[in-house]
NUDREN-317681 format. One record per residue (C-alpha): residue in one letter; x, y, z; residue number from 1; chain. Coordinates in steps of 0.5 Angstrom, whole numbers, always signed. Example, Ala and Ser with C-alpha at 12.3 -4.5 7.8 and 13.67 -1.06 7.14 Angstrom:
<rec residuo="a" c1="+25" c2="-9" c3="+16" num="1" cadena="A"/>
<rec residuo="s" c1="+27" c2="-2" c3="+14" num="2" cadena="A"/>
This chain:
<rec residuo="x" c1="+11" c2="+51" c3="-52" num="1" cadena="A"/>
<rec residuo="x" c1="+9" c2="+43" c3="-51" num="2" cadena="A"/>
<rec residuo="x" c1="+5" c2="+42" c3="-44" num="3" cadena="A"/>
<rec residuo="x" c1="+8" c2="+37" c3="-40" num="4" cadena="A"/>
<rec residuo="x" c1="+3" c2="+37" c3="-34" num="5" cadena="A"/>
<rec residuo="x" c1="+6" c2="+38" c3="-27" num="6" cadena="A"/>
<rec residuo="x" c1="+11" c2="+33" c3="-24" num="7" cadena="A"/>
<rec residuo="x" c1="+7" c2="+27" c3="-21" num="8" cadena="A"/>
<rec residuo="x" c1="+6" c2="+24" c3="-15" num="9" cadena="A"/>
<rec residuo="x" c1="+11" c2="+21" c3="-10" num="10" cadena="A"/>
<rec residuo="x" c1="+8" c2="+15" c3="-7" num="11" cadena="A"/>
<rec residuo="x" c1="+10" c2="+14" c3="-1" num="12" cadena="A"/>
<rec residuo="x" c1="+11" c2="+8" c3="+4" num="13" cadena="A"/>
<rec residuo="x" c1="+5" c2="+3" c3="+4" num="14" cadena="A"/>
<rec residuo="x" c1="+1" c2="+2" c3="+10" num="15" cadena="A"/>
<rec residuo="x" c1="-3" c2="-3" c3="+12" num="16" cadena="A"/>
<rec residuo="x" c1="-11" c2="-3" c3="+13" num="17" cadena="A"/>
<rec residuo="x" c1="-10" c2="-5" c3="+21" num="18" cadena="A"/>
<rec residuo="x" c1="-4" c2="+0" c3="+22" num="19" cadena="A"/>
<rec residuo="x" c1="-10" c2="+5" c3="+19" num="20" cadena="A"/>
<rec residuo="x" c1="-15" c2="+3" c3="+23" num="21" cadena="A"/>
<rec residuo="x" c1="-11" c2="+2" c3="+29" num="22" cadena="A"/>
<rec residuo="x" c1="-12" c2="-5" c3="+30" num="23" cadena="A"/>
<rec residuo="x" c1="-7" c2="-11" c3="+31" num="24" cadena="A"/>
<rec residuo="x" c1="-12" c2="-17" c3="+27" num="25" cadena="A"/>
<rec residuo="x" c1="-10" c2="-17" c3="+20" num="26" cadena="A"/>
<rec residuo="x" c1="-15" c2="-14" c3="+16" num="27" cadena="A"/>
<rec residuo="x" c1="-13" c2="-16" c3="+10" num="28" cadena="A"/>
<rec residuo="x" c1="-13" c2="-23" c3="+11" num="29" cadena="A"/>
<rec residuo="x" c1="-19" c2="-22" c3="+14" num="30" cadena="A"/>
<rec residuo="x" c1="-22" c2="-20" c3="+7" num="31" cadena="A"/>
<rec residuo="x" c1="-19" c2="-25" c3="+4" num="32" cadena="A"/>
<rec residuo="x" c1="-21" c2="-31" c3="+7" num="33" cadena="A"/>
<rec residuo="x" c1="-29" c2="-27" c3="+7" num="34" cadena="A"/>
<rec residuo="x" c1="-27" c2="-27" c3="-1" num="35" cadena="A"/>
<rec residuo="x" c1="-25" c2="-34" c3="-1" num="36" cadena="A"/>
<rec residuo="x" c1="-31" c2="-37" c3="+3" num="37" cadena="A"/>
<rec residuo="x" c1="-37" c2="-37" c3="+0" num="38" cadena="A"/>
<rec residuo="x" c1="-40" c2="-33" c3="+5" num="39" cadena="A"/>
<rec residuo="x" c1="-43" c2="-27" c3="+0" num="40" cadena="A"/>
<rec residuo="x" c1="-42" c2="-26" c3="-8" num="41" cadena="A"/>
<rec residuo="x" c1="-39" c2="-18" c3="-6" num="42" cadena="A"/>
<rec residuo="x" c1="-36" c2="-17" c3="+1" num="43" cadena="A"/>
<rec residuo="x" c1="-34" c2="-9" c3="+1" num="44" cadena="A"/>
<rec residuo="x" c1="-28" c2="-5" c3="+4" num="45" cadena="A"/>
<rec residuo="x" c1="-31" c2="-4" c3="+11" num="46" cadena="A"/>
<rec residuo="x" c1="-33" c2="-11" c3="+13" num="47" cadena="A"/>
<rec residuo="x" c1="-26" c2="-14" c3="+13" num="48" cadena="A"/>
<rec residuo="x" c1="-25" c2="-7" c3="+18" num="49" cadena="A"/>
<rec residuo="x" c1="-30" c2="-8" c3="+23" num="50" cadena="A"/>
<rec residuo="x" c1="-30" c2="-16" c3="+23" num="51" cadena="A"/>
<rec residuo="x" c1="-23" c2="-15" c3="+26" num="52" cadena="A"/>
<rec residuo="x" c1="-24" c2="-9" c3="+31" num="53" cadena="A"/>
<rec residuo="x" c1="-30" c2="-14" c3="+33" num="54" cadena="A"/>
């Protein structure tokens, strides 16, 4: 009896940082251009998100 594990899981349509937080600013770009601008050596998941419901 070889073991084969169950089926795995069907990802489903992507959804975007904003359209999960509800907001209409693109929180992706947002934490892009945190990234890219020399403003902290890290910048993490929530900064981009409240940057763009502020």
């Amino acid at each position: 009896m070889s073991g084969r594990g169950k089926g795995g899981k069907v990802k489903g349509k992507s959804k975007t940082r904003s359209s999960r937080a509800g907001l209409q600013f693109p929180v992706g770009r947002i934490h892009r251009l945190l990234r890219k601008g020399n403003y902290a050596e890290r910048v993490g998941a929530g900064a981009p998100v409240y940057l763009a419901a502020v």
